[in-house]
C-alpha positions as CSV (number, residue, x, y, z in Angstrom):
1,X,13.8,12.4,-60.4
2,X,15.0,15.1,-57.7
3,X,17.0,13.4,-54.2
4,X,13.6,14.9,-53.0
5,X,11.3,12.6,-54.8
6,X,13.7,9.5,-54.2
7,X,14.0,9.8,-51.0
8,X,9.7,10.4,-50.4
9,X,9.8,6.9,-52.5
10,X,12.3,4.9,-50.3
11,X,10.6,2.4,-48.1
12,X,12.2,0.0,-45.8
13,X,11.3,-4.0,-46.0
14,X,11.3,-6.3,-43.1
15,X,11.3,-9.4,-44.5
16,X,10.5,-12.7,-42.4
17,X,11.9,-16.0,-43.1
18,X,9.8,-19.3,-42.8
19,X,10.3,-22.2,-41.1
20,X,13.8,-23.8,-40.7
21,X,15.4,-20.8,-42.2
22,X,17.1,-17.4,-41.3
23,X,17.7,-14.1,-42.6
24,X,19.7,-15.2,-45.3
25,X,17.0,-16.5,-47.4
26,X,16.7,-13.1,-48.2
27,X,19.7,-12.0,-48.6
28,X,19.4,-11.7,-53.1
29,X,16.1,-9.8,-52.2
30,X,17.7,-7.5,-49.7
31,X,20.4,-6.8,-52.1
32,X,18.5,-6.3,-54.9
33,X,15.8,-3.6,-53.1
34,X,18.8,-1.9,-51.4
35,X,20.2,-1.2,-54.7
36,X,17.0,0.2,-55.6
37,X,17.2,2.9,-52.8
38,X,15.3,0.9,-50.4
39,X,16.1,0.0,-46.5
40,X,16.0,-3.6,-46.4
41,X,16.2,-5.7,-42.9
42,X,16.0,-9.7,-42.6
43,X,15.4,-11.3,-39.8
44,X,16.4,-14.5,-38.7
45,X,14.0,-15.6,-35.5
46,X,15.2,-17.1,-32.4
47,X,16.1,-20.8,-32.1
48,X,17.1,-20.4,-36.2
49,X,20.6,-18.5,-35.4
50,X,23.3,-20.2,-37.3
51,X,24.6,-21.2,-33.2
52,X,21.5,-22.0,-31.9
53,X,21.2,-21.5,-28.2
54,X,19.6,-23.7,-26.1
55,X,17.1,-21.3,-25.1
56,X,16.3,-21.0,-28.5
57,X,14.7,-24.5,-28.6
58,X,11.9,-23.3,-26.1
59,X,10.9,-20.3,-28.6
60,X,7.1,-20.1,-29.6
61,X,5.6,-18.4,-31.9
62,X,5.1,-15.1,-29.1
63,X,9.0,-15.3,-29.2
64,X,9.4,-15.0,-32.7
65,X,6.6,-12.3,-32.9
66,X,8.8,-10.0,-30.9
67,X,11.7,-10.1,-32.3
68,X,10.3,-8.8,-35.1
69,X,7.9,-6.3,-33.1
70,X,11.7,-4.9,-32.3
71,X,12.8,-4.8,-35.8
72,X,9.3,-2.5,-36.2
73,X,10.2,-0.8,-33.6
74,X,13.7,0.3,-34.8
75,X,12.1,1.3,-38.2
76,X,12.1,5.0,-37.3
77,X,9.5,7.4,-39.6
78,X,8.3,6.2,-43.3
79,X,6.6,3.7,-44.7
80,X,7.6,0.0,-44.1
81,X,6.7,-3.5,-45.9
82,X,6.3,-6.1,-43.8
83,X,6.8,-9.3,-45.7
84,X,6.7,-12.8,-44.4
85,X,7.2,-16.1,-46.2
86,X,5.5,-20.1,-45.4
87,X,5.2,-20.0,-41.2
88,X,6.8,-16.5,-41.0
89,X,2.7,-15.7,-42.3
90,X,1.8,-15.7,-38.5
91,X,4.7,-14.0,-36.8
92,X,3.9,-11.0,-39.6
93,X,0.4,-11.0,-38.6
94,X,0.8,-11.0,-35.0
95,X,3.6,-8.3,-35.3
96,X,1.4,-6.1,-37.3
97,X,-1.2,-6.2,-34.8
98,X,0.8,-5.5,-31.8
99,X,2.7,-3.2,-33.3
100,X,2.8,0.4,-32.1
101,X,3.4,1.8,-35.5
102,X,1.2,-0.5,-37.7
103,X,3.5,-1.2,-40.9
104,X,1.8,0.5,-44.4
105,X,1.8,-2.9,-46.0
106,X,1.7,-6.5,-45.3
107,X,2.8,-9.1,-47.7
108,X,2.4,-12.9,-47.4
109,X,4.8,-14.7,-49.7
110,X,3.0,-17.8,-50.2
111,X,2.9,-17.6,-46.8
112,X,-0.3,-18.5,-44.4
113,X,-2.6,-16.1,-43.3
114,X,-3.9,-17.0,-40.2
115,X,-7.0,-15.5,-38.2
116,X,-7.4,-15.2,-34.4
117,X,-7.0,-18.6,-32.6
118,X,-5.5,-20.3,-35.6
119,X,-2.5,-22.5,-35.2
120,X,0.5,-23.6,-37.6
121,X,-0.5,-27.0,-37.1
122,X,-4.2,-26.6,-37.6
123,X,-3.7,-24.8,-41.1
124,X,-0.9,-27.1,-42.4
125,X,-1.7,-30.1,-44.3
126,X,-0.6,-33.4,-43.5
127,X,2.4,-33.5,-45.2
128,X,3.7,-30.8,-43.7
129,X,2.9,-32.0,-40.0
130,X,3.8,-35.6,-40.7
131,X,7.4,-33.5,-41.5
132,X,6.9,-32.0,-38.2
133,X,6.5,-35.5,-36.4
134,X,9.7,-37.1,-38.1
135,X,11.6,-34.1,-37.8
136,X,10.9,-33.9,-33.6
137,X,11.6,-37.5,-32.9
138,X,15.7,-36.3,-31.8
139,X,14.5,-34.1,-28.8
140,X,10.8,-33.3,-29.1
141,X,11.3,-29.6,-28.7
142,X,12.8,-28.9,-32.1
143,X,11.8,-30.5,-36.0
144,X,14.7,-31.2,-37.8
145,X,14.8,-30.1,-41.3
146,X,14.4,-32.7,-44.4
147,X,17.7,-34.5,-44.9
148,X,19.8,-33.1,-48.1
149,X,18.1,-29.6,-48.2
150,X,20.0,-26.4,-47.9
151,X,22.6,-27.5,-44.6
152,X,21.8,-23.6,-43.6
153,X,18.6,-24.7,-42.2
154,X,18.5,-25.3,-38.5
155,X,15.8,-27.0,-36.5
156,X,12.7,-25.1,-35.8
157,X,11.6,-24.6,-32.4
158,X,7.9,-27.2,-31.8
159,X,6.3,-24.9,-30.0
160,X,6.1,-21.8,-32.4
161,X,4.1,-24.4,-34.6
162,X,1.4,-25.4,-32.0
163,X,1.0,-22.0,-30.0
164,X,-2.5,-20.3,-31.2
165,X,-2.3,-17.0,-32.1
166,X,-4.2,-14.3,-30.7
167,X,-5.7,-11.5,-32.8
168,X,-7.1,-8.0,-31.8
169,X,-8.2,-5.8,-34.9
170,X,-4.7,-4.4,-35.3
171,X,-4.4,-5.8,-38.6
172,X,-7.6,-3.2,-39.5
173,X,-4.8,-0.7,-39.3
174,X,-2.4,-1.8,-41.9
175,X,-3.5,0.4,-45.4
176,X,-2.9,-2.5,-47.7
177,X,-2.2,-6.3,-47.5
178,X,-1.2,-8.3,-50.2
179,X,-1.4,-12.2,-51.2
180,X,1.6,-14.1,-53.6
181,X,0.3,-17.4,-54.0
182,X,2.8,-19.5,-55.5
183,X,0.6,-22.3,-57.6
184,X,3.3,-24.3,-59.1
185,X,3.9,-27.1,-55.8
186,X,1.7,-29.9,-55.4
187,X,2.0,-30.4,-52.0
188,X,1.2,-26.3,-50.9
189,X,-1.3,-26.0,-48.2
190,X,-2.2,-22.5,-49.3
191,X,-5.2,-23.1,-52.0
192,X,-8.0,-22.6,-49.7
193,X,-6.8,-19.4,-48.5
194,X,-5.9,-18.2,-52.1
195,X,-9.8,-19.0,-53.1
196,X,-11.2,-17.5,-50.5
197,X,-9.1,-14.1,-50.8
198,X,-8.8,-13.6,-54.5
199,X,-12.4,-11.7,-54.2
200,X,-11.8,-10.3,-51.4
201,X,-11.9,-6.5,-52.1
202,X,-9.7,-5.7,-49.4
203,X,-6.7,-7.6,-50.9
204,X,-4.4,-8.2,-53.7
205,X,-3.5,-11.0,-54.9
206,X,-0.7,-12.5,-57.1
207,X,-0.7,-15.9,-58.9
208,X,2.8,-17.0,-59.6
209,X,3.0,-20.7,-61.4
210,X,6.1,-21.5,-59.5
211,X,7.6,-23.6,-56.1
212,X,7.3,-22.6,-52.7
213,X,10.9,-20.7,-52.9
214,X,9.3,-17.4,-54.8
215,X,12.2,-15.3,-54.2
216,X,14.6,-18.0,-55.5
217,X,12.3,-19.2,-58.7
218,X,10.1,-15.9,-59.7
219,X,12.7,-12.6,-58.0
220,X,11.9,-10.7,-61.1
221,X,7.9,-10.9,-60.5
222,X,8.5,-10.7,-55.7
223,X,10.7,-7.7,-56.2
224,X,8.1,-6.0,-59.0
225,X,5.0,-7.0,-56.4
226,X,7.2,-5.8,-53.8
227,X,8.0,-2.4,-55.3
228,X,4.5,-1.9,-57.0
229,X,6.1,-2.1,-60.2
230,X,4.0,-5.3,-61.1
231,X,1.6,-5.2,-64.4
C-alpha cells in the first residue's frame, strides 16, 4: 500500500464515554486505532473531569453536546467516526445534528439511540433510574456511581439525564449509522431499539453476546466494526 493510499484510508474517531465515565474508557481503543494509522480523540464530558468543578454539577445534556460539537469542530478535513457508548448515545446524536460538518459515520456502542423529544430517563429502564435515585440522594444535582465499581468514575451530572433532546433532520446527513448491540446483560435497556432497527435498511447492525463494557469484553470484534474490517 502507497503513503498515498494510507493516508486516503486514515479516519479520525471521536469516541464518547457513557455515564459516570471519562475519556479513559477508551483509552485501549484509542491506542489500538492509532496504531492502526488512525486519529483517535476521547472525550471526557463536563462534570466527569477527574477534578470535577462545581460548575460541572449543573451540566445537562446541551453541555455535554458541545463539548463534543468542539471536538467536531477541531477535526479539520476527512472522514470522522463518531462513536458513543450507553448515555454518550444522545450527546452523539445531538452533536451530529448540530454539527456544521456532519461526521461520515455514527456508531452507537450499545448505546441508546434517542429520537427528537426523547429523554435519558424516559428510555432507561427501571433499574437504571432506580440507580439514578440512590445515586442523587448526596446532593440531588449529581448520581453517584455504584459502590465498588471502577473508583475512576465520577458522579454524573442529574440534569444531562432528564433534559429532552431536540432533533432537526441533521442526522439525515450522516452517510452511514451503525448499531452494536451488546446481548449478553440481563439488565440492558437496549432490546427494543435493537428489534426495531435490525430491519431497518438504513442501518447496520452488530449482535455481540457480551456485557455492556464492549470495548473491554469483545475489542477484537468494536475495533473490526469500527474499521470496517468486520465479517
Amino acid at each position: 500500500m502507497t503513503t498515498d493510499e494510507r493516508k486516503e484510508q486514515r479516519r479520525t474517531f471521536v469516541l464518547v464515554p457513557g455515564a459516570w465515565h471519562g475519556a479513559w474508557v477508551w483509552d485501549g481503543m484509542a491506542a489500538r486505532l492509532r496504531e492502526a494509522g488512525h486519529r483517535a480523540v476521547a472525550v471526557t464530558l463536563d462534570g466527569l473531569e477527574p477534578e470535577p468543578s462545581p460548575e460541572g454539577a449543573a451540566a445537562n445534556l446541551d453541555t455535554h453536546i458541545d463539548r463534543v460539537l468542539a471536538v467536531l469542530d477541531s477535526c479539520g478535513p476527512g472522514p470522522v467516526t463518531l462513536c458513543a457508548h450507553s448515555y454518550g448515545g444522545f450527546v452523539a446524536a445531538g452533536a451530529a445534528d448540530r454539527a456544521a460538518r456532519p461526521p461520515e459515520r455514527l456508531v452507537f456502542c450499545d448505546a441508546f439511540v434517542p429520537a427528537d423529544g426523547d429523554s435519558w430517563w424516559d428510555l432507561a429502564n427501571d433499574h437504571y433510574r432506580d440507580r439514578i435515585i440512590a445515586g442523587a440522594r448526596a446532593d440531588g444535582r449529581t448520581a453517584a456511581p455504584s459502590p465498588g465499581t471502577d473508583p475512576r468514575r465520577r458522579p454524573h451530572p442529574v440534569a444531562s439525564f432528564l433534559q429532552r433532546l431536540r432533533l432537526g433532520d441533521g442526522m439525515d446527513r450522516v452517510a452511514r449509522r451503525t448499531l452494536v448491540h451488546a446481548s449478553g446483560w440481563a439488565a440492558t435497556p437496549f432490546r427494543p431499539q435493537f428489534e426495531r432497527l435490525r430491519t431497518d435498511p438504513r442501518w447496520e447492525v452488530h449482535d455481540l453476546p457480551v456485557g455492556h463494557a464492549v470495548y473491554d469484553e469483545a475489542p477484537d470484534d468494536l475495533f473490526a466494526v469500527l474499521t470496517d474490517s468486520a465479517r
